[in-house]
N, C-alpha and C positions, 0 to 999 in steps of 0.2 A: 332660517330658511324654511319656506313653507313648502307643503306637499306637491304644490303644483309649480314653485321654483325643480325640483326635485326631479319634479317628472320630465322636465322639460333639459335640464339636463343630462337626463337619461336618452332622450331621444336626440338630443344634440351627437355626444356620444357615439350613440349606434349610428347617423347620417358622417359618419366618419369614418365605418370601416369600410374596407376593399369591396367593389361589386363582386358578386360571386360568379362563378362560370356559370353558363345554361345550364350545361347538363346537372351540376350540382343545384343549382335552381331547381330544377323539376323534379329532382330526385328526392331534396328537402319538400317539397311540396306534395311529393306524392305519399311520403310520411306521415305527413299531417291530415291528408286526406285517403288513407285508405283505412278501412272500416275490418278487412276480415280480420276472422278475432273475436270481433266484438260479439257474435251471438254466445261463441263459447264462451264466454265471462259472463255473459248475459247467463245462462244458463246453468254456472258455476257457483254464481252467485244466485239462484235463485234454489238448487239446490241448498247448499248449506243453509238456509234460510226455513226449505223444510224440514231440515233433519235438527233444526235449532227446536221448529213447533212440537216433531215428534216427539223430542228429547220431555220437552214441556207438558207435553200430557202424559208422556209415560208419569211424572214425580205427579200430577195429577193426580192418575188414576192411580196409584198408589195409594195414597192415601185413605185411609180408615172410615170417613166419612164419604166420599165420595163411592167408595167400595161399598159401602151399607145401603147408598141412596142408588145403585146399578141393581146390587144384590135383591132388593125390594121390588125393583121397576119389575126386573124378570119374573119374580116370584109372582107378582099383581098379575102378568101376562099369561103366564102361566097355569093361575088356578084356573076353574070352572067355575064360575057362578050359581 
């Protein structure tokens, strides 16, 4: 059986069950189409995503050589010429 015999009795299938009431009609649809929510996840996710970066330069700037090549920058900035 190939994938579009497959599919095709899938949708056989589904042209088979009960029509659904309106109200439940618009009510499924309105499911599927309402959006609030979405900024906070928007948001949620875009958080965690900073605190993933932050995390990331903290083990960074940790580091011995990294710490020597800031440690130097400042110093250079610092003297007088």
């Amino acid at each position: 059986m190939t994938d579009d015999d497959l599919a095709e009795r899938e949708l056989s299938e589904l042209s088979e069950l009960p029509e659904l009431p309106e109200l439940t009609r618009r009510r499924a649809a309105s499911l599927f189409t309402d959006e609030s929510g979405a900024a906070t996840a928007e948001y949620a996710i875009t958080t965690m995503a900073a605190v993933a970066f932050a995390g990331l330069l903290v083990v960074i700037m940790r580091s011995d050589e990294v710490r020597g090549i800031l440690t130097d920058l400042v110093r250079r900035a610092l003297t007088v010429s």
